[in-house]
C-alpha positions in Angstrom: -134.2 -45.6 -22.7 -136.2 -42.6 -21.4 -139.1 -44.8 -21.5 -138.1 -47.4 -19.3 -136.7 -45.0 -16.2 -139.9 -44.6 -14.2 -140.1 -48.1 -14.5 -137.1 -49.1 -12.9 -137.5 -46.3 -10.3 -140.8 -47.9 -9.3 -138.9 -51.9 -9.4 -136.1 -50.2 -7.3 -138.9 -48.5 -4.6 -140.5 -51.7 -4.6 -137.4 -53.7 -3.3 -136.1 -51.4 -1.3 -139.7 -51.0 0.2 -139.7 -54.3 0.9 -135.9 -55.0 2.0 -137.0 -52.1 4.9 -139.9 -54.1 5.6 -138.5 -57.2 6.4 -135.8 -55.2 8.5 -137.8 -53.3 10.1 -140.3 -56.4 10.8 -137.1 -58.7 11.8 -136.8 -55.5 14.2 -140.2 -55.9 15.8 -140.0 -59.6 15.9 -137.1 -59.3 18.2 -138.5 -57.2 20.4 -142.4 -57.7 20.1 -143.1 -60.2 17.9 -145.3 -63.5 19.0 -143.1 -65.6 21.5 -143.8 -69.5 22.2 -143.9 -69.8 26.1 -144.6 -66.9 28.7 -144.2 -67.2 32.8 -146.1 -64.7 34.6 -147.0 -63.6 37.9 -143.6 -65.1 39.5 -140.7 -63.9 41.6 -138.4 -64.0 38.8 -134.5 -64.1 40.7 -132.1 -61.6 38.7 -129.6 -62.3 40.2 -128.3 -61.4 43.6 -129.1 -57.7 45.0 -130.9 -57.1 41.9 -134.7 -56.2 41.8 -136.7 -59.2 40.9 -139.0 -59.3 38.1 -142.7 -60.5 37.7 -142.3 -62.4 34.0 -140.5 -63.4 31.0 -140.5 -64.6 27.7 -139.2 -67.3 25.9 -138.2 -67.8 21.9 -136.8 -70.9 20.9 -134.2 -71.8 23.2 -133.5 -68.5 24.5 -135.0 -66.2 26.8 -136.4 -62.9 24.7 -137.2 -60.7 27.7 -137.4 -60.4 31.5 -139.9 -57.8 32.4 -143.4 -56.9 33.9 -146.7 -59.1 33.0 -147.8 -56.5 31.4 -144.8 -56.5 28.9 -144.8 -60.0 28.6 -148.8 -60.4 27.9 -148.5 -57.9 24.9 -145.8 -60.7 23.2 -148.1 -63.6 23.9 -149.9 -64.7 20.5 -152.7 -67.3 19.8 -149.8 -69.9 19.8 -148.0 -68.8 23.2 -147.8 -71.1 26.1 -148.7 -69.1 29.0 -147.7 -70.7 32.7 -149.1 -69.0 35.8 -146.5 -69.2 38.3 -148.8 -68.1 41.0 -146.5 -66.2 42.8 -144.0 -68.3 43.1 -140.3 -68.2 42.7 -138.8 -68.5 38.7 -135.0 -69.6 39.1 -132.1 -70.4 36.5 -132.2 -74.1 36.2 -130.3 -76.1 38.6 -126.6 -76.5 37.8 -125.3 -79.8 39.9 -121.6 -78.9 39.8 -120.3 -82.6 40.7 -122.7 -85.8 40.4 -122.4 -89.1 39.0 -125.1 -89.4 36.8 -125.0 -93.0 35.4 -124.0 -94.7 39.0 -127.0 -93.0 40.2 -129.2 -94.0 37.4 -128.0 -97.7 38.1 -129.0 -97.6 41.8 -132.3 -96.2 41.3 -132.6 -100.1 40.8 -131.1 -101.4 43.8 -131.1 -101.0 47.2 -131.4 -97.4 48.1 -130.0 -96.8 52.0 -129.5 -93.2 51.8 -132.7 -92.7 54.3 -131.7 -95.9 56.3 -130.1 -93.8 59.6 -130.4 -97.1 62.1 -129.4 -100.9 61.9 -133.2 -101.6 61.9 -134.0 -99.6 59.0 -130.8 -100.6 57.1 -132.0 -104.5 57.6 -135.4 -104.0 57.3 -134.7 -102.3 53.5 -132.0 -105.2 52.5 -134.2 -107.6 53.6 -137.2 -106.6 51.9 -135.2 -105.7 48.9 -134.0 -109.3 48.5 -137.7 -111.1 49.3 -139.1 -109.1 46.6 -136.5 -109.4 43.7 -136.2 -113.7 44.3 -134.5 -113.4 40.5 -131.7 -111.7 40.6 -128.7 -113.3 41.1 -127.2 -110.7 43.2 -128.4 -108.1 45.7 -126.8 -104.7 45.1 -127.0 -101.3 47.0 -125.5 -98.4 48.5 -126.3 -96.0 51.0 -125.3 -97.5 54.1 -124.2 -95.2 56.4 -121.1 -95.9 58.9 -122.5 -94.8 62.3 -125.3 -97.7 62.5 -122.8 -100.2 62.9 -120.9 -101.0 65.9 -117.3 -100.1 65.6 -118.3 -97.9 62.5 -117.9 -101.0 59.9 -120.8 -103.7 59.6 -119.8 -107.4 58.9 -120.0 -110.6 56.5 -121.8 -112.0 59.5 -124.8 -109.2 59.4 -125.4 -109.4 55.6 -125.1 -113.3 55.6 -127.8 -112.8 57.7 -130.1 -111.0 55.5 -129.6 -112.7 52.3 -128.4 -116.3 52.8 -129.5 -117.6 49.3 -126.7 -115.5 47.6 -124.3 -112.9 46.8 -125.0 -109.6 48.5 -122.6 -106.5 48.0 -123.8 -102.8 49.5 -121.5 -100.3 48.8 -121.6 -97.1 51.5 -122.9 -93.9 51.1 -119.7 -92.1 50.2 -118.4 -94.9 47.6 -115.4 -95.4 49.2 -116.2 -98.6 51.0 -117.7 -102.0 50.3 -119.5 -104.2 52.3 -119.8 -108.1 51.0 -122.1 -111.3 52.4 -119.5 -114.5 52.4 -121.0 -115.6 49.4 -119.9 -112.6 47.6 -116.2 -113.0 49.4 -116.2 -116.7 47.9 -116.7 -115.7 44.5 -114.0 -113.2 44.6 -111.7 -115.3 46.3 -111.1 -113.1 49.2 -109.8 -115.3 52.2 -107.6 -114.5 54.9 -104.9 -114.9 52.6 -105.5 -112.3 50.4 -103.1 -109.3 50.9 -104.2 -105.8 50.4 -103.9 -103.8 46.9 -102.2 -100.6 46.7 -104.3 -98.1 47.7 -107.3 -100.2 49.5 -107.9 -102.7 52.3 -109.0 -105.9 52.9 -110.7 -105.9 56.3 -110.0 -108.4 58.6 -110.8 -110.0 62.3 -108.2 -109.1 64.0 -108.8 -112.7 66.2 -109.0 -114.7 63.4 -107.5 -112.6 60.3 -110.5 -113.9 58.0 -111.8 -110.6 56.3 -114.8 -109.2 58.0 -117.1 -108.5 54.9 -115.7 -104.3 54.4 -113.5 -103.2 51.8 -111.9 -100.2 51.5 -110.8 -98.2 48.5 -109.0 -99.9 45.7 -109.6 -103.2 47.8 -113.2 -102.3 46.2 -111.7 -103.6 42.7 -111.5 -107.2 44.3 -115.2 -107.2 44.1 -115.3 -105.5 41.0 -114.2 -108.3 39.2 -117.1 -110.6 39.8 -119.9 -108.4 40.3 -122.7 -108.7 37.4 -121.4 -105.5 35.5 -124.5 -103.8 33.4 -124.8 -103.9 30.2 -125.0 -101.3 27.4 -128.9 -101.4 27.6 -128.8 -101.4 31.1 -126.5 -97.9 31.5 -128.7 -96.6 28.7 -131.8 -97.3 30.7 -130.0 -95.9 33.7 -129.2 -92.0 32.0 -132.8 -92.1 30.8 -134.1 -92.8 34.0 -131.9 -90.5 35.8 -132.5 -87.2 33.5 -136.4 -87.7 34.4 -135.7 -87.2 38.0 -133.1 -84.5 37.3 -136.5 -83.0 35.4 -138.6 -83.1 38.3 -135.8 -81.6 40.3 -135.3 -78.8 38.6 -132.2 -79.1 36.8 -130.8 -79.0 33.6 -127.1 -79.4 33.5 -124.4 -81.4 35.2 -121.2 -82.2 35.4 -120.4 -85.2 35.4 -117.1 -86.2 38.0 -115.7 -88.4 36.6 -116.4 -90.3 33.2 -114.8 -91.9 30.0 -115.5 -92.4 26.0 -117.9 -95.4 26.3 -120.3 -93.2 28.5 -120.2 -90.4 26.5 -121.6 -92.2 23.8 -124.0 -93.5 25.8 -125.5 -89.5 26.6 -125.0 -88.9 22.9 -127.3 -91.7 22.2 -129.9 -90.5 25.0 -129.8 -87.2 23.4 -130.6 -87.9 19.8 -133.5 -89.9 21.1 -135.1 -87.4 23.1 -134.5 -89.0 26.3 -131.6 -86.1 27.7 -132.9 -82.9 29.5 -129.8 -82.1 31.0 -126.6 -80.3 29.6 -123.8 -82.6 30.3 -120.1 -81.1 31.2 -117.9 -84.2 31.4 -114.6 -84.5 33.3 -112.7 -87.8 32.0 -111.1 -90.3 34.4 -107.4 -90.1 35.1 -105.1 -92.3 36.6 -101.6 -91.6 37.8 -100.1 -93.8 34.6 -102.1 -90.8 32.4 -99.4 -89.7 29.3 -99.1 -87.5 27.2 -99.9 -90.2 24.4 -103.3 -90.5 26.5 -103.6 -86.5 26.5 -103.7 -86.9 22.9 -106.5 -89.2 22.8 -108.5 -86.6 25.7 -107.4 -84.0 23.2 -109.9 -86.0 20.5 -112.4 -86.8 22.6 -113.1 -83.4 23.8 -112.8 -82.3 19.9 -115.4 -85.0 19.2 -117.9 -83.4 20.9 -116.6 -79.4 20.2 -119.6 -78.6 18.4 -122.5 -80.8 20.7 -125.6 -78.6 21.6 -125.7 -80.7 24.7 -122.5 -82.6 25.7 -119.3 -80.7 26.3 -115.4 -82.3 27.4 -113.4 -80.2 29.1 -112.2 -81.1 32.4 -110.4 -84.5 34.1 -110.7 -85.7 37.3 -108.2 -86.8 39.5 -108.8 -88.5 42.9 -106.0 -87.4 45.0 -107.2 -89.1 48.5 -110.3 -90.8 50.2 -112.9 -90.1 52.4 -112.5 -89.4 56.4 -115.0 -91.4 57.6 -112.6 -94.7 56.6 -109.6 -92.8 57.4 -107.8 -92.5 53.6 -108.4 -89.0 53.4 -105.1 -87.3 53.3 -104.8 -85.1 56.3 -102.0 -82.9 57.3 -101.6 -84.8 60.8 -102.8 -88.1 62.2 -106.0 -88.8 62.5 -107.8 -87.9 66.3 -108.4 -91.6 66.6 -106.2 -93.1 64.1 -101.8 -93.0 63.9 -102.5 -92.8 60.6 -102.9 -89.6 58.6 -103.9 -91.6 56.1 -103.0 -91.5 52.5 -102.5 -89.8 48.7 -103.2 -91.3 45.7 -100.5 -89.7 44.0 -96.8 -88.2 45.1 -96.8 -84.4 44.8 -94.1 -85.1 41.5 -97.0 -87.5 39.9 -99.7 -84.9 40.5 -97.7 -81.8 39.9 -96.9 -83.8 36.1 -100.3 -84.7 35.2 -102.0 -81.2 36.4 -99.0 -79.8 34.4 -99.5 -81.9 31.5 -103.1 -81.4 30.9 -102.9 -77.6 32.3 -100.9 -77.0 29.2 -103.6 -78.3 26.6 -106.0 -76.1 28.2 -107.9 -79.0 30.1 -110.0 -77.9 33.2 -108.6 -80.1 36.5 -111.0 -81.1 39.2 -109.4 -82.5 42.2 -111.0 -84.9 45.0 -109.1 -83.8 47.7 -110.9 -83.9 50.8 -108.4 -84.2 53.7 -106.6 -80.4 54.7 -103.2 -82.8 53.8 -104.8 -83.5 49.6 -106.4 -80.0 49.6 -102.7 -78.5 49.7 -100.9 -80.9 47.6 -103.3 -79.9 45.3 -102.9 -76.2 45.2 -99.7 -76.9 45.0 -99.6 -78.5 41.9 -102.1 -76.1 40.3 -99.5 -73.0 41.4 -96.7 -75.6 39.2 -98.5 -75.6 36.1 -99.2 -71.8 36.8 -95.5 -71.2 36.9 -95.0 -73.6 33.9 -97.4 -72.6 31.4 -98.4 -69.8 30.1 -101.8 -68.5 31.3 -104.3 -70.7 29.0 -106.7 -68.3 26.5 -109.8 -68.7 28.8 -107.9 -68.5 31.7 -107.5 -71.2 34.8 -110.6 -72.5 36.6 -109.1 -75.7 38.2 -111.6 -76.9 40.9 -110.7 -78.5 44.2 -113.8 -81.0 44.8 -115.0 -81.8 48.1 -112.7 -80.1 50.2 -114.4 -80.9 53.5 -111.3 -79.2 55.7 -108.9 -76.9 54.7 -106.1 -76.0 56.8 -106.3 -72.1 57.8 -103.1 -71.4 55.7 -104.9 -72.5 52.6 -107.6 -70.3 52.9 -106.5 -67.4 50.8 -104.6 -69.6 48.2 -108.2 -70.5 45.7 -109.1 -66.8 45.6 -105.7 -66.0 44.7 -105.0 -68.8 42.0 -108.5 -68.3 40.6 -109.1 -72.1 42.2 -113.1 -72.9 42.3 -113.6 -74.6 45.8 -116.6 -77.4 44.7 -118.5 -78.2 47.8 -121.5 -80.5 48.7 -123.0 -79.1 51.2 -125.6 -82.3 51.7 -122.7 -83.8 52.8 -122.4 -82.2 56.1 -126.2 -82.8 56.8 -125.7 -82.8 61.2 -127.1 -86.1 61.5 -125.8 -88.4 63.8 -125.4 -91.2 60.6 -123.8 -88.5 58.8 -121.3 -86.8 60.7 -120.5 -88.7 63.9 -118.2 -90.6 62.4 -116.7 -87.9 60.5 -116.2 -85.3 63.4 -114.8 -88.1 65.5 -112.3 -89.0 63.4 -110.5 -85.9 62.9 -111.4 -84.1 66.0 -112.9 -80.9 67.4 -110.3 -78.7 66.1 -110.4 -79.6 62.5 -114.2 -80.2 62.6 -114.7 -76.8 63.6 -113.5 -75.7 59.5 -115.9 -78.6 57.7 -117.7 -77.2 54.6 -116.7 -73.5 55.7 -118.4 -72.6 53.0 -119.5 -68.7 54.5 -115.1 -68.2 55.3 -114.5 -68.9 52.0 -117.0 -66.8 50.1 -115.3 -64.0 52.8 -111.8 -65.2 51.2 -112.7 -64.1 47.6 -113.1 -67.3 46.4 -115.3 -69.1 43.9 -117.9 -71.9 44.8 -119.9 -74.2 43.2 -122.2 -76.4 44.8 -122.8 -80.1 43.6 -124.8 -83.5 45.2 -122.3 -85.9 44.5 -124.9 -88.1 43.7 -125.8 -91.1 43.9 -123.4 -90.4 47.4 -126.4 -88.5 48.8 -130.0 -87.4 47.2 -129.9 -85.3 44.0 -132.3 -82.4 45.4 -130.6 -79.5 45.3 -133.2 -77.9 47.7 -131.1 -80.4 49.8 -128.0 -78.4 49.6 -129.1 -74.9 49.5 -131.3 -75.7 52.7 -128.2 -76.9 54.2 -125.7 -74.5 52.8 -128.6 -71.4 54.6 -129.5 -73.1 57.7 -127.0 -75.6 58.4 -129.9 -77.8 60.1 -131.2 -81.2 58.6 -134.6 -80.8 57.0 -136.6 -81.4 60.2 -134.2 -78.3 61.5 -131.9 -80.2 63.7 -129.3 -78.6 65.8 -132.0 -76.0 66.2 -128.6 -73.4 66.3 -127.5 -75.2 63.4 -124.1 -77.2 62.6 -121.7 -74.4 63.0 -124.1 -71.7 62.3 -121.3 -69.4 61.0 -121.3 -70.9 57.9 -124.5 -70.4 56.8 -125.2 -67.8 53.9 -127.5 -66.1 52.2 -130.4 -67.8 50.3 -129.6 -65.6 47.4 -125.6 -66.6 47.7 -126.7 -70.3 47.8 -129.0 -69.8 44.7 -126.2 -68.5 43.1 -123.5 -70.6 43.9 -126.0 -73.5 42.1 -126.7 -71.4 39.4 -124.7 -68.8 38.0 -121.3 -70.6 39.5 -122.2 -73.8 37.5 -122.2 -72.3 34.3 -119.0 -70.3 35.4 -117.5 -73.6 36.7 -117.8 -74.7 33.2 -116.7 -72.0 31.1 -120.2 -71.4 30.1 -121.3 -67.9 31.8 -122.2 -66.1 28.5 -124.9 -68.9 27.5 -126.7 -69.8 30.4 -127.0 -69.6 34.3 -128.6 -66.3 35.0 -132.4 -65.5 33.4 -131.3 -62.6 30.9 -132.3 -61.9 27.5 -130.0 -64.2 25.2 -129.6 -66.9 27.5 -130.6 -70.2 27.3 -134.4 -70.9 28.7 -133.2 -73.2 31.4 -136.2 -72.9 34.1 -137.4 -73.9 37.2 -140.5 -72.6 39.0 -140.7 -73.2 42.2 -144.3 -73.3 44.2 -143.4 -70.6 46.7 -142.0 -67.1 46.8 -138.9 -68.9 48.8 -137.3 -65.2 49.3 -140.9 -64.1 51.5 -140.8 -67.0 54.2 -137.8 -67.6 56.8 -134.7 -69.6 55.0 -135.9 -72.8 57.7 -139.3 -72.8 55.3 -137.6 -73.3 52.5 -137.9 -76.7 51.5 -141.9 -75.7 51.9 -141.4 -74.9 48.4 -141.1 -78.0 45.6 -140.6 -77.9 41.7 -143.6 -76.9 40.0 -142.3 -76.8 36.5 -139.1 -77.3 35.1 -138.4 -75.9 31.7 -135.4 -76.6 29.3 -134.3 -75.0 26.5 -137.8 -73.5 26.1 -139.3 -76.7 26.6 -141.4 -78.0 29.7 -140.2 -81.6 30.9 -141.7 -81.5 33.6 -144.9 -80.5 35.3 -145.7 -81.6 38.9 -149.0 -83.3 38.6 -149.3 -84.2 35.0 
């Protein structure tokens, strides 16, 4: 026994030797050790009022360190990707808080009238639209804006027009209105006859009571029917197409307003393949017929995907009114040209029971309420399921969306209920195609609080800023140009549309950021460039915090980086 002691004091140093050096070395790797991608020589954003950094460094998935290039240079190895930001500025990736990511895939293969701003331009792209695609059965688009037309609604009579040889539908810019050819009408069997659905409009000449070509809301469905729907490959095609230009914008998550099962399968597909550089938050479609049988089935979908590195269920979406510019917003009182005040979707009772419903499961409710009248109705029913539940485990962080004019005495009530306000600020872009209609409609008075986005920041409460997409473009630069300057990207009003508003180009950075991954529940994993947080990047071409905020869009993506991966380089 004596014999054999030293040797088992020298096996036992050896281990234990090499036990501390693997500790010790896992210790160093941490910290020191060889990384695989490096940005240097950048204005790296901390976050806002905090210093900004020069570099960082990326392991895996995650970012390893935020520092000094001359911290970051000692972790680079032989292997490290290095990327020169030359001075430019190194962002969180872009968090759209409220697109439509498949519907804007689609139409990147239609008729895109989103820049089309006069009848000329909007005929001129339909027209050449149709002469070069002499195959398709259909012409499809959207985009078309209300203020071209006379009247603010276009005609059967225009479109015929343009495309004679067959069915034409364009839908307009804020999806809430159709506009068909006669053709198109035929197919659907829409004559003068045909009465309007619940919740919609059939459009007609008030001379000769045939319908005039426009559709409103669920009158929309009339169409729907006949229309060529896409196909699986088709809506495939459509998310692969769309998370390459949400690359070479910058971002890297979404969520996604408004989706259901079949879709979801879709993105899972799109992933596995490769083909999905975004993070997808999904909010499932709800109806007013939504029970607690169907809560079940939500429940299962959103356990489904618990686990998903990219794809996460936790919100619904509810669409409580329409859109101003056709007046079906709700609104508090009449409209300023209109009797109407137009219109809910749902009765308080209906709303206050779904909210209620999927409040007590936990579930995340967005709200598209844009009128001051569906704003309130909706606060109202999140303060129900406040009093009728108890306080969920992560806590509320239902989500008004849109919210283009809150009455005064609403203002205090999202801070106070922990209610994220989800704005677009693209959407008050002060172009005459844009907001004519809009501040015509409803008047000085309640014109004067559209997209207050600066009086509610001052009110405590929470903001998220999203495209709403394929509604208006997908560049965020878009909306944070807007939300600082309140001017049109050739700087029109040179005061700005109620210059008030405007806020800080580190708020608006933030509130498309950090406030994403907030919006989401997701805070602790990504959003902010911080050690342990997921290497979501974009690196922009100019220091954006050195120039005036009306320079801004000077700067464009130079590289976009996700999960410690570049997808996209501009020029390669």
């Amino acid at each position: 026994m004596r014999s054999r002691l030293p040797a088992l004091i020298v096996v036992a140093i050896v281990v234990a030797t090499v036990i501390a050096g693997l500790v010790v070395g896992a210790q160093r790797d941490d910290r020191s050790g060889p990384v695989d991608l490096v940005v240097l020589n950048g204005r790296v954003f901390t976050g806002a009022g905090q210093e900004p950094a020069e570099a960082l460094a990326v392991r895996g998935s995650e970012i390893l360190q935020v520092g000094s290039n001359r911290d970051m240079k000692r972790l680079a190895g032989a292997a490290t990707r290095v990327i020169d930001a030359h001075g430019g500025t190194v962002l969180p990736g872009f968090i759209d808080g409220h697109v439509h990511f498949v519907s804007g895939g689609l139409g990147m293969d239609r008729v895109n009238l989103l820049d089309a701003e006069s009848l000329d331009a909007i005929r001129t792209k339909i027209r050449q639209f149709a002469a070069a695609n002499p195959g398709r059965s259909w012409v499809l688009g959207r985009g078309w804006y209300y203020s071209p037309f006379p009247g603010g609604l276009p005609t059967r009579q225009q479109l015929d027009e343009l495309v004679p040889d067959r069915p034409a539908y364009m839908t307009c810019y804020d999806g809430h209105t159709g506009w068909a050819n006669s053709a198109a009408l035929k197919l659907a069997g829409i004559t003068a006859k045909t009465p309007d659905p619940a919740d919609g409009v059939v459009v007609k000449d008030p001379r000769t009571g045939e319908p005039t070509g426009v559709l409103k809301e669920a009158a929309m469905g009339l169409m729907s029917k006949v229309l060529p729907q896409p196909t699986r490959d088709d809506r495939l095609r459509a998310i692969r197409s769309a998370s390459e230009e949400a690359s070479r914008l910058g971002i890297t998550s979404i969520h996604e307003a408004g989706t259901g099962e079949a879709s979801l399968g879709l993105f899972e597909e799109a992933r596995k393949a490769g083909a999905l550089n975004v993070r997808v938050y999904a909010a499932l479609s709800v109806t007013d017929a939504m029970t607690e049988a169907d809560a079940d089935a939500f429940d299962a979908i959103r356990q489904k995907y618990a686990s998903n590195p990219q794809i996460k269920v936790g919100a619904i979406k509810v669409m409580d009114d329409g859109v101003i510019e056709a007046h079906t917003a709700a609104m508090l009182a009449p409209y300023a040209n209109n009797p109407s005040a137009g219109h809910a979707n749902y009765t308080p009772p209906e709303l206050q029971r779904i909210v209620t419903m999927m409040d007590r499961r936990g579930w995340q409710v967005m709200t598209h309420a844009i009128g001051d009248g569906a704003v309130r109705m909706t606060l109202d029913a999140y303060e129900a399921a406040a009093r009728a539940n108890p306080a969920p485990p992560a806590g509320r962080r239902h989500r008004v969306e849109h919210a283009e004019t809150i009455d005064p005495a609403d203002f205090p009530r999202f801070a106070q209920q922990n209610t994220i306000v989800s704005y677009m600020p693209f959407h008050a872009n002060p172009t005459p195609a844009q907001l004519t209609v809009w501040t015509t409609n409803i008047g000085p008075e309640r014109s004067s609080r559209g997209w207050i986005v600066r009086t509610m920041q001052q009110a405590g409460a929470r903001q998220v800023f999203g495209s709403d997409w394929p509604v208006v473009a997908l560049d965020p630069r878009l909306e944070i140009n807007m939300a600082v300057t309140r001017r049109t990207a050739d700087g029109q009003p040179p005061e700005g549309w109620l210059p008030d508003q405007a806020i800080s180009l580190e708020s608006a950075i933030e509130n498309i950021t950090s406030a994403g991954a907030y919006a989401s529940f997701d805070e602790a994993k990504k959003g902010r460039l911080a050690p342990g947080l997921l290497a979501d990047i974009v690196i922009l071409s100019k220091d954006v915090f050195a120039q005036p905020p009306a320079r801004f869009l000077d700067a464009v993506v130079d590289v976009t980086i996700f999960g410690g991966k570049v997808v996209y380089s501009r020029g390669k």
